[in-house]
C-alpha positions as semicolon CSV with decimal commas, in nm:
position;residue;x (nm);y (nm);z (nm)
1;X;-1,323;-1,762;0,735
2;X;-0,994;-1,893;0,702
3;X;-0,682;-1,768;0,941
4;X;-0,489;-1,645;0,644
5;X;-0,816;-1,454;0,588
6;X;-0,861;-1,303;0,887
7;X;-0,482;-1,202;0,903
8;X;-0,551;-1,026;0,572
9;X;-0,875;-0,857;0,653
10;X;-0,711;-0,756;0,975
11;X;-0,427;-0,619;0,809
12;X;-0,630;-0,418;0,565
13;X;-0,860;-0,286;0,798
14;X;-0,568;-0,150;0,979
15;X;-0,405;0,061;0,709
16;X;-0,745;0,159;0,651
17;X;-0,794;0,277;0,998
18;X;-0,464;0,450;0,986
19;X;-0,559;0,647;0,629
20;X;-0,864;0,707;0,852
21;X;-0,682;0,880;1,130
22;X;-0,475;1,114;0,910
23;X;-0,789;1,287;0,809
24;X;-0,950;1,084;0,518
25;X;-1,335;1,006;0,524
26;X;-1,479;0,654;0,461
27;X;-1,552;0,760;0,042
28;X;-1,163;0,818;0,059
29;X;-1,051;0,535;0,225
30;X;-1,132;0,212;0,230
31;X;-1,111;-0,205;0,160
32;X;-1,188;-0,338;-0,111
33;X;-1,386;-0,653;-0,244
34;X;-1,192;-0,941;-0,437
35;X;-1,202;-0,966;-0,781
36;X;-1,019;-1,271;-0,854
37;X;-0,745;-1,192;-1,102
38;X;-0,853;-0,834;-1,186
39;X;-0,812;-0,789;-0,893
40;X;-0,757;-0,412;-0,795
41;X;-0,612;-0,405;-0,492
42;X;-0,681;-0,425;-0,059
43;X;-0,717;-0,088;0,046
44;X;-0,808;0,206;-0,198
45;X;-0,682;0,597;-0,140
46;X;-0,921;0,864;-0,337
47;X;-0,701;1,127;-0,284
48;X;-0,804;1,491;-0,373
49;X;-0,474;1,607;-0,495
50;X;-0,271;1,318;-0,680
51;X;-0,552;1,088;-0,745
52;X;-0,592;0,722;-0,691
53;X;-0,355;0,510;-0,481
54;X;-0,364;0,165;-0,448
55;X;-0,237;-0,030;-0,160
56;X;-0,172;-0,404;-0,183
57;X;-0,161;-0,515;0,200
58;X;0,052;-0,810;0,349
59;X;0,012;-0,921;0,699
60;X;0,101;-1,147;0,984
61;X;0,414;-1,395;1,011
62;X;0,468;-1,373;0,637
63;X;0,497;-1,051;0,600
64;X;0,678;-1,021;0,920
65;X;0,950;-1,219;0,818
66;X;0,957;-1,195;0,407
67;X;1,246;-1,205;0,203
68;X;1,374;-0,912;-0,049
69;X;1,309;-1,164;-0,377
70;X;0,919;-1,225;-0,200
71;X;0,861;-0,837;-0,166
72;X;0,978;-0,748;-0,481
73;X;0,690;-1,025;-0,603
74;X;0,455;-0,870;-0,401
75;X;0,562;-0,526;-0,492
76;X;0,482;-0,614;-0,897
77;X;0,148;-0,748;-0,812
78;X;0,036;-0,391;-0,638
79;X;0,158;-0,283;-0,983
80;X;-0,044;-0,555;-1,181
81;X;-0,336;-0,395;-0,908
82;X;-0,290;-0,067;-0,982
83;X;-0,306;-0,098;-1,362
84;X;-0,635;-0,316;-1,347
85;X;-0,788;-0,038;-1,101
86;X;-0,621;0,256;-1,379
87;X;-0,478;0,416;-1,048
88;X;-0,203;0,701;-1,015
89;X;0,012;0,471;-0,743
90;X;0,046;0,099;-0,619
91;X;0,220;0,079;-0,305
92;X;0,285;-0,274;-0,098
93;X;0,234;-0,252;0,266
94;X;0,380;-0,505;0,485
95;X;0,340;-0,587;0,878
96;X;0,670;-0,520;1,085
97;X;0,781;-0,738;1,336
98;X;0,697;-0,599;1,659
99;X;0,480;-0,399;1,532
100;X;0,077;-0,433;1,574
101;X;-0,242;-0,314;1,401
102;X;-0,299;-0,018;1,587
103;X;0,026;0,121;1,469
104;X;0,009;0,053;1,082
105;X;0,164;0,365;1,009
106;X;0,466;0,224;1,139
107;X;0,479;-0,068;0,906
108;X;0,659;-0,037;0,574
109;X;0,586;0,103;0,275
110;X;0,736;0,001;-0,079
111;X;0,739;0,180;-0,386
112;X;0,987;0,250;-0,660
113;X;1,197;0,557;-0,693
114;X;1,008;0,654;-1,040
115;X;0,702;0,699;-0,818
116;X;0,873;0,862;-0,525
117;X;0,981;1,138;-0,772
118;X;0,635;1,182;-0,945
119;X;0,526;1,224;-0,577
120;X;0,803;1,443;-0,451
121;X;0,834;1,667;-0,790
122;X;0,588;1,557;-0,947
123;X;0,785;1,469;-1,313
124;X;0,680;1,193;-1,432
125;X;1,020;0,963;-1,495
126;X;1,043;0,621;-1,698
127;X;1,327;0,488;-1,550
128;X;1,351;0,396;-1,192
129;X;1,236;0,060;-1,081
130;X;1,482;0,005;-0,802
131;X;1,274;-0,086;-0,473
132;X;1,219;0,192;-0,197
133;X;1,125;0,142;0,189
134;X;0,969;0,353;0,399
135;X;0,724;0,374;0,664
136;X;0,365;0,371;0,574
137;X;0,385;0,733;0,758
138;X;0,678;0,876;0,587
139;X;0,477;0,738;0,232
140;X;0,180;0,924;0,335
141;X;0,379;1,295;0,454
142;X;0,492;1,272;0,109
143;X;0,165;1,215;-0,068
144;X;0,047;1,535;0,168
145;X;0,354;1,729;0,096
C-alpha cells in the first residue's frame, strides 16, 4: 500500500473510530470501499434521525496545511459523493495540525450554511453555499441536537 494510502485509510479509520465513540454501532458507522468515480464517499453515517451523511476524509501534511481555494475543491467533491451515494449530507473532514488520530473530533469539519440550517431548523434552504468550519465535534452536537 502506498503512503498516501495509508495516510488516508488512517485518517478514515479515525473519524470512524470517533463516530464510534459517540455512541454509533459498526452498521452506523463505517469506511467505505472505492468506487472509482462514483465514488460515494470515505466514511458513511446511517443516522437514525436525519438520515445518511457522508464524510469525505483528508489527512496528513496535505490536509494539515491546505489552502481555502483546495478545501473548497475538496468540499464540492464530498458534494459530488454525496449525490452519487443519494445521501442527506456531505461533509469534508480535514486533519489539524497538531492534532492526531485519536482526537479526530477535534479536526475540522466543513459544510455550507444551507446544510447547517437544514440541520439546526431543519428548513430546507436553496441558497447558501458560503463555506462553514467547525470541529468535527461541534458538526456532530448539531446532528444530535
Amino acid at each position: 500500500m502506498s503512503k498516501a494510502k495509508q495516510i488516508g485509510t488512517a485518517a478514515e479509520t479515525a473519524v470512524k473510530n470517533y463516530l464510534l465513540s459517540i455512541g454509533y454501532t459498526p452498521l452506523e458507522a463505517h469506511r467505505n470501499v472505492l468506487k472509482g468515480s462514483e465514488d460515494e464517499g470515505d466514511v458513511w453515517l446511517r443516522e437514525p434521525r436525519r438520515g445518511l451523511i457522508v464524510f469525505e476524509v483528508k489527512g496528513g501534511k496535505t490536509a494539515k496545511g491546505a489552502s481555502h481555494e483546495q478545501i473548497k475543491k475538496w468540499l464540492t467533491e464530498a458534494e459530488t459523493e454525496r449525490a452519487h451515494a443519494d445521501a442527506n449530507y456531505g461533509v469534508l473532514v480535514t486533519q489539524r495540525a497538531g492534532v492526531g488520530y485519536p482526537r479526530a473530533g477535534e479536526w475540522w469539519a466543513y459544510t455550507t450554511v444551507k446544510d447547517l440550517i437544514r440541520l439546526k431548523i431543519r428548513l430546507d434552504v436553496q441558497e447558501g453555499n458560503q463555506l462553514v468550519r467547525l470541529t468535527l465535534k461541534e458538526y456532530m452536537e448539531l446532528v444530535l441536537a
